[in-house]
C-alpha positions as CSV (number, residue, x, y, z in Angstrom):
1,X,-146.4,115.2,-69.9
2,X,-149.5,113.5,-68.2
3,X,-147.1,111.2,-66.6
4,X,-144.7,112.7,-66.0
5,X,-147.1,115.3,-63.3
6,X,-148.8,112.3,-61.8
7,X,-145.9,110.6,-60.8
8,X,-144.5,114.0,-59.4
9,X,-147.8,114.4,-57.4
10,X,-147.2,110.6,-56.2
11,X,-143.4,111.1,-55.6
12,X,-144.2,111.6,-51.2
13,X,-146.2,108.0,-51.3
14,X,-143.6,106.6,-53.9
15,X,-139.9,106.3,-52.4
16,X,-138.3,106.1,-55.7
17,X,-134.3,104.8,-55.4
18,X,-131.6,105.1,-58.2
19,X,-128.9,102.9,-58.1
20,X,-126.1,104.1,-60.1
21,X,-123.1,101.1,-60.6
22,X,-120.4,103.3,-61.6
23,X,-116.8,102.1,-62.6
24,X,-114.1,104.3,-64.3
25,X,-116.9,106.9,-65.5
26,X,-115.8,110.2,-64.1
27,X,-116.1,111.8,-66.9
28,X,-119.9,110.7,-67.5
29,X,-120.7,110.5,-64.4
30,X,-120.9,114.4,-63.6
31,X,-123.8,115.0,-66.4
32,X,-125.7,112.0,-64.8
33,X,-126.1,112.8,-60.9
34,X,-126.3,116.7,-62.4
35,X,-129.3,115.3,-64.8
36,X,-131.2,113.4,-61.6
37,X,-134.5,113.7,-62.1
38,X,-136.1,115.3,-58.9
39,X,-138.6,112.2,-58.6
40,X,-135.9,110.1,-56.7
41,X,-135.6,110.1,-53.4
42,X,-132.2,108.5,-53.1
43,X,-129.4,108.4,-55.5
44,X,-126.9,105.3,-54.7
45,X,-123.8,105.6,-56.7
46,X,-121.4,102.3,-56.3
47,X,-117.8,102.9,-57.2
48,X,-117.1,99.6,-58.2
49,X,-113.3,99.8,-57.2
50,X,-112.7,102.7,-60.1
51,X,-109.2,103.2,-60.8
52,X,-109.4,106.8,-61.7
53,X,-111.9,109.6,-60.0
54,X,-115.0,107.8,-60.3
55,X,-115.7,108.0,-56.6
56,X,-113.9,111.5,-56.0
57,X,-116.6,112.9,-58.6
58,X,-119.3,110.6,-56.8
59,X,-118.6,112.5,-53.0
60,X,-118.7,115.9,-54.5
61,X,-121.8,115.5,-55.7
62,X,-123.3,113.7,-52.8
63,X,-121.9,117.2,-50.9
64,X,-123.7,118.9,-52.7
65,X,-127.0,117.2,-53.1
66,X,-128.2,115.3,-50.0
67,X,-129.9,112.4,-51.7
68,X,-126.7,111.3,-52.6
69,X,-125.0,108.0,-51.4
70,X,-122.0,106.9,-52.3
71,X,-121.2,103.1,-51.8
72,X,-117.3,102.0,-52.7
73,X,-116.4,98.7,-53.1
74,X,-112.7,97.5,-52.2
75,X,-112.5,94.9,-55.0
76,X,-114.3,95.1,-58.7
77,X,-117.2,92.4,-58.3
78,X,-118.9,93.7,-61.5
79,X,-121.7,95.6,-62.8
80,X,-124.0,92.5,-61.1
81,X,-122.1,92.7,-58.0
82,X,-122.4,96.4,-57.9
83,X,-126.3,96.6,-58.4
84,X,-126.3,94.0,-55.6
85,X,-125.0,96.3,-53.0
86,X,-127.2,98.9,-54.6
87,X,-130.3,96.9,-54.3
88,X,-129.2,96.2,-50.8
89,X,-128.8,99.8,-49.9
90,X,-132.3,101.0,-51.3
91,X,-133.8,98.3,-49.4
92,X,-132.6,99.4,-46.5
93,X,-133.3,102.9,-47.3
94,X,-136.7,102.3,-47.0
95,X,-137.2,102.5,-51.2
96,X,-140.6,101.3,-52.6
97,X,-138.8,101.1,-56.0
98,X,-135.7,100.9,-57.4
99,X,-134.0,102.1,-60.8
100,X,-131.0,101.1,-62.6
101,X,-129.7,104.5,-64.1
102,X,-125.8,103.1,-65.6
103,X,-122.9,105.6,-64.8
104,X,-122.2,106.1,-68.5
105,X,-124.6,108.4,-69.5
106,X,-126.6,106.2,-72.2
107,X,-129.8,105.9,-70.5
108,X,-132.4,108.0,-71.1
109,X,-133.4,110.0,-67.4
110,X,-136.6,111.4,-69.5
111,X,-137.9,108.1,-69.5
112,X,-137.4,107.2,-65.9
113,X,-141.1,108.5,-65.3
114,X,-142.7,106.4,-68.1
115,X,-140.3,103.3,-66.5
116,X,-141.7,103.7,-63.0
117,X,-145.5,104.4,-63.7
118,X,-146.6,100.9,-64.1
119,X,-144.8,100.7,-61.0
120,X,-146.6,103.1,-59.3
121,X,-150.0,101.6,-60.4
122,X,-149.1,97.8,-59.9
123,X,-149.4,96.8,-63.3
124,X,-146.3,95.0,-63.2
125,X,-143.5,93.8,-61.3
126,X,-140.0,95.1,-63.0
127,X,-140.0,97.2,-66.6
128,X,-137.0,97.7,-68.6
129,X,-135.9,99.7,-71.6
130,X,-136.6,97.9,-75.4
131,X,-134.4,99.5,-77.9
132,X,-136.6,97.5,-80.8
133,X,-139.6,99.2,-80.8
134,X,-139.4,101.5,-83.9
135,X,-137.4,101.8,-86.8
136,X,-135.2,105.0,-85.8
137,X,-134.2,103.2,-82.7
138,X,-132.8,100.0,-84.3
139,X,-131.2,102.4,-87.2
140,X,-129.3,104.3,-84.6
141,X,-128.2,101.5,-83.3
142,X,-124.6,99.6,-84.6
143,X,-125.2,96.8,-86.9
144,X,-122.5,94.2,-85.1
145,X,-125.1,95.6,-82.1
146,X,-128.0,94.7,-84.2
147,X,-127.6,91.7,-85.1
148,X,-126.2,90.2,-81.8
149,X,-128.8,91.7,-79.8
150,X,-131.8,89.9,-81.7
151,X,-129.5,86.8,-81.5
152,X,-128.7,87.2,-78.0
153,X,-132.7,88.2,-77.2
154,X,-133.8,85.0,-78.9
155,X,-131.6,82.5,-76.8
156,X,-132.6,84.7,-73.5
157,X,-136.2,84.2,-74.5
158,X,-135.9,80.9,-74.2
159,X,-133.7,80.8,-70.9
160,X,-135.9,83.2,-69.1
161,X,-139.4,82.5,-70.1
162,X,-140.1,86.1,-70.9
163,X,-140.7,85.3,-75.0
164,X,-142.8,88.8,-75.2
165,X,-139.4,90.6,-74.4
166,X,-137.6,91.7,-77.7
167,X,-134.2,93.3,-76.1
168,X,-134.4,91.2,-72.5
169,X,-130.7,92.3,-72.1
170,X,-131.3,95.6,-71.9
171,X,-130.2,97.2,-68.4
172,X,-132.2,100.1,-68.7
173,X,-134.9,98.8,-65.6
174,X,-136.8,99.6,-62.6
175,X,-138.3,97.2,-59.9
176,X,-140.5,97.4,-57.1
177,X,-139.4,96.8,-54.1
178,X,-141.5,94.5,-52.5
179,X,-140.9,91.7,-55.4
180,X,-137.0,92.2,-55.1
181,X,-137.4,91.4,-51.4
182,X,-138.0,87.9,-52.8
183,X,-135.1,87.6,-55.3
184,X,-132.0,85.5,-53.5
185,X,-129.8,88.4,-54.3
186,X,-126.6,86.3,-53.0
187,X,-128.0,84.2,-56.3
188,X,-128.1,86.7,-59.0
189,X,-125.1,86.9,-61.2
190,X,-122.2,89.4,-60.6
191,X,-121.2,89.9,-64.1
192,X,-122.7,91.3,-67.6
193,X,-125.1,88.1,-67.1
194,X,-126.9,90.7,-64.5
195,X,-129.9,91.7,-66.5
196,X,-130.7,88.1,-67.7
197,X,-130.1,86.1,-64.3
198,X,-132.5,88.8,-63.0
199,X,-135.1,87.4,-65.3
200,X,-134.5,84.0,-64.6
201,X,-135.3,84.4,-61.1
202,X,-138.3,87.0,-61.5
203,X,-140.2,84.1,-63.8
204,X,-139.7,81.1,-61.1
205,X,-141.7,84.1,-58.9
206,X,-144.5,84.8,-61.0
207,X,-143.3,88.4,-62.1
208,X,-144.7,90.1,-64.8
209,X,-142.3,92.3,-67.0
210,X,-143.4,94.9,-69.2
211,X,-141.3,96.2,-71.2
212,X,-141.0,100.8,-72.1
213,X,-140.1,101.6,-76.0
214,X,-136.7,104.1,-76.0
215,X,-134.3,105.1,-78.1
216,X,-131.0,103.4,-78.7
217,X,-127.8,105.6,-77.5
218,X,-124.5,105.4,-78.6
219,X,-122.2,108.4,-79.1
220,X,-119.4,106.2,-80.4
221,X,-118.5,105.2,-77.2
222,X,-117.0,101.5,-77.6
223,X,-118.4,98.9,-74.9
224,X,-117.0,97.4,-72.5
225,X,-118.9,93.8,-73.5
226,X,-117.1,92.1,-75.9
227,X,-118.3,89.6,-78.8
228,X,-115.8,87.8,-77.3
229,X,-117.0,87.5,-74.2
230,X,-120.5,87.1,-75.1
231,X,-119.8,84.5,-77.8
232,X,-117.9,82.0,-74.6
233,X,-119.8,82.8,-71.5
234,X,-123.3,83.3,-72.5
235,X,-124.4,80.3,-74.3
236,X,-123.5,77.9,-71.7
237,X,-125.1,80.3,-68.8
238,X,-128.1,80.3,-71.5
239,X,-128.3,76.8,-71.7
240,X,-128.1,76.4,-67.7
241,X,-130.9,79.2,-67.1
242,X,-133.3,77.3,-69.4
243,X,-132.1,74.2,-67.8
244,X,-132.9,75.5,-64.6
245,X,-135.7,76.9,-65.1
246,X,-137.3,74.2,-67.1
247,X,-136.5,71.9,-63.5
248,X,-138.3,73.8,-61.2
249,X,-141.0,75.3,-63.2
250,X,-142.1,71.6,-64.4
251,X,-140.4,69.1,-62.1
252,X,-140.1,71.0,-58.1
253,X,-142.5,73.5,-58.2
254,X,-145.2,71.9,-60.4
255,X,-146.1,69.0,-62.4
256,X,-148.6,70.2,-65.5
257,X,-149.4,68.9,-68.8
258,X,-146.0,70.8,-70.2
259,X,-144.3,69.0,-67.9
260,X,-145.7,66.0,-69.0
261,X,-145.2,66.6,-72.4
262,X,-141.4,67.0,-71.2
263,X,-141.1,64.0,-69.3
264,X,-142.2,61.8,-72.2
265,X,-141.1,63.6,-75.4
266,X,-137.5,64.2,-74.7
267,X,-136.3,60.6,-73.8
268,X,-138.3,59.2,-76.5
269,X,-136.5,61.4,-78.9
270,X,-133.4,60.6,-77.3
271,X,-134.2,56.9,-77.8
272,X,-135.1,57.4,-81.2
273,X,-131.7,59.2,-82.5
274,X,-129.5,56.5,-80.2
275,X,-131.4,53.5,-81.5
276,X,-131.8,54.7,-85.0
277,X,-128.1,56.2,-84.6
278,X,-126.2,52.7,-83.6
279,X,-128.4,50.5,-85.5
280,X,-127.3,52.9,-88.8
281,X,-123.8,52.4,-88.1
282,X,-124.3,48.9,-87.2
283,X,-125.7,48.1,-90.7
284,X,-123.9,50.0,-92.6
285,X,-120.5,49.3,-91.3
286,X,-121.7,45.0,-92.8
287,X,-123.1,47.2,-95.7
288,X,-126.6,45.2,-95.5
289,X,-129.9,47.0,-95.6
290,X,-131.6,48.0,-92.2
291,X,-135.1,46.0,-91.2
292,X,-138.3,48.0,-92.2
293,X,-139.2,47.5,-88.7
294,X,-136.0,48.9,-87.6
295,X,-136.4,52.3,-89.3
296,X,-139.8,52.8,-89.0
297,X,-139.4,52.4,-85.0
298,X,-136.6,54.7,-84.8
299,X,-138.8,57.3,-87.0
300,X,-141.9,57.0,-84.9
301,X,-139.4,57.6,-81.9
302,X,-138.3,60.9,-83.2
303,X,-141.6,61.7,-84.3
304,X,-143.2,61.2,-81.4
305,X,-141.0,62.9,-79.4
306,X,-140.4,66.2,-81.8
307,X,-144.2,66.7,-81.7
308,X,-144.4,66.1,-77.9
309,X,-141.3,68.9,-77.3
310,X,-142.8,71.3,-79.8
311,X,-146.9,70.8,-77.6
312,X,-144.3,71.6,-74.7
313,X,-143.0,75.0,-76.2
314,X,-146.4,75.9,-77.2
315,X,-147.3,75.4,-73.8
316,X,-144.3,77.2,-72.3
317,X,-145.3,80.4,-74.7
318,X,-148.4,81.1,-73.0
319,X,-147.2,80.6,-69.6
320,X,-146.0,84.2,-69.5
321,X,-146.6,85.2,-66.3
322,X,-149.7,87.5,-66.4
323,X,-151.3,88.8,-62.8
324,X,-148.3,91.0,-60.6
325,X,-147.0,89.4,-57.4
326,X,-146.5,93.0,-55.8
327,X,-148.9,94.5,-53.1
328,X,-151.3,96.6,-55.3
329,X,-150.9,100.4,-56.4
330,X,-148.7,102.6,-54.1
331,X,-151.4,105.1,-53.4
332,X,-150.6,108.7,-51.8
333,X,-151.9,109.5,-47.7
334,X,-155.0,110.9,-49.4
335,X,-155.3,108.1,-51.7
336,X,-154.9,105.6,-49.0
337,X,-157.5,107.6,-46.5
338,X,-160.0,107.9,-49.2
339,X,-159.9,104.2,-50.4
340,X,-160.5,103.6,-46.2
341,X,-163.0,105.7,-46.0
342,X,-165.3,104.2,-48.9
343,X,-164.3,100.9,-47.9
344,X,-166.0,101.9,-44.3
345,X,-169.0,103.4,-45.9
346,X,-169.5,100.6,-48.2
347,X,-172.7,98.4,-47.3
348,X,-171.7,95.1,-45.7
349,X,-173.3,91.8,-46.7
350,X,-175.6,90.5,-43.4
351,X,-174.7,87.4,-42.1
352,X,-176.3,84.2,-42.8
């Protein structure tokens, strides 16, 4: 409850944004704009091209309460696509932050305050929902869920760069305003890839990500993201993000010790399996015994190389970012005049 009543009192400094992508969720979609929380400011529901009364449902309630916008797009582009225009709209709304709230009714609204606070405070850069923090959450949740979601958090681990985030593709999030002024947003990926391509970009900026314990919600509702779909388009975007991000962290934006560590250990591992691989074949196809010399300088190529790539992941672990990029606390008009006012009285240092 402590929370909760400072971020009410802060709610005038704050300019707190929902953005609400919304596609074929009438039905949901009434409880959530009725369940608003009173600590946004603006509400931005997209309509995502619904095909039933999504949007209908969307301009009744912005009749009625005046925070209300409602966005509709012409063609589906996707729950990315959606929170783009969203993210565009708060922006220009004036927002200091901005919180994904899904049309469907499986967030949790009472959380929003506990999302937002390290906001507030400028703690951190973006939060999000993790689902794995206790044992009733991850029991409520389905096990074909289960399972793919620690799966799935693993391999975005590794793409992102975020390796202390347990359920990274969670789209419960909030994120100031300020830092996604710096994300490309013409970049970010339209699809269910969203939450993770999000990440990607936050880490090349330095963002730090902290992450809000909350409880797993599913009222046997069945999702619209497939195994399927999951199981064919992710790994390769996975592989590309961790590509990508690898590139510029190491190679454009910086050249370190990990990057080093890259730079040797992965062609000399390379060089190892090719030159071990084709002189294997090679001998036995004449069935004659390979050279000592031969194996022994394919080993110490692998060898080499393996403990040179696992240095580099060591070295990628505890390069999470760590210090927030934003501009400092968001601090109320009596905040801001006191922090003047003992900055004025404070004693000066003489010149030299």
């Amino acid at each position: 409850m402590t929370v909760t009543r400072l971020l009410l009192r802060r709610r005038a400094a704050a300019h707190v944004a929902a953005v609400v992508p919304a596609y074929n969720v009438a039905r949901e979609l009434t409880d959530v704009l009725r369940a608003m929380p009173a600590l946004f400011a603006t509400v931005i529901v997209v309509d995502d091209a619904s095909t039933d009364d999504t949007a209908a449902v969307a301009e009744r309630y912005a009749d009625i309460d005046p925070r209300i916008v409602v966005v509709r797009h012409e063609a589906n582009r996707g729950v990315g696509g959606a929170m783009v225009s969203g993210f565009k709209h708060a922006i220009e709304a004036g927002a200091d932050i901005v919180v994904k709230i899904d049309g469907d009714g499986q967030m949790p609204l009472w959380l929003v305050p506990q999302l937002v606070q390290p906001l507030v405070d400028g703690e951190a850069d973006y939060t999000k929902g993790n689902r794995f923090r206790d044992l009733q959450a991850i029991r409520s949740m389905p096990l074909v869920r289960r399972l793919g979601n620690v799966v799935l958090s693993f391999l975005t681990k590794a793409a992102t760069g975020y390796w202390h985030c347990f359920d990274p593709a969670n789209g419960f999030l909030a994120i100031r305003a300020d830092v996604l002024s710096q994300i490309p947003l013409d970049k970010v990926d339209r699809g269910y890839f969203f939450e993770t391509s999000m990440l990607s970009h936050l880490y090349l900026l330095g963002a730090v990500v902290k992450e809000i314990p909350m409880p797993a919600r599913y009222a046997g509702e069945t999702s619209s993201l497939s195994i399927a779909r999951v199981s064919m388009q992710f790994p390769g975007r996975l592989f590309w993000s961790l590509i990508r991000r690898l590139t510029l962290k190491n190679f454009v934006y910086d050249f370190n010790l990990e990057s080093f560590h890259l730079a040797i250990g992965l062609p000399l591992l390379l060089a190892g399996l090719i030159y071990g691989g084709y002189h294997w074949w090679w001998y036995t196809s004449r069935h004659l015994a390979a050279p000592v010399g031969t194996v022994v300088l394919s080993a110490l190529f692998i060898t080499l190389g393996v403990q040179l790539l696992i240095s580099a992941v060591n070295l990628d672990l505890q390069a999470i970012p760590r210090e927030p990029i934003n501009g400092g606390p968001i601090l109320t008009e009596e905040e801001a005049r006191s922090r003047q006012q003992t900055t004025e009285l404070s004693p000066r240092t003489p010149p030299k």
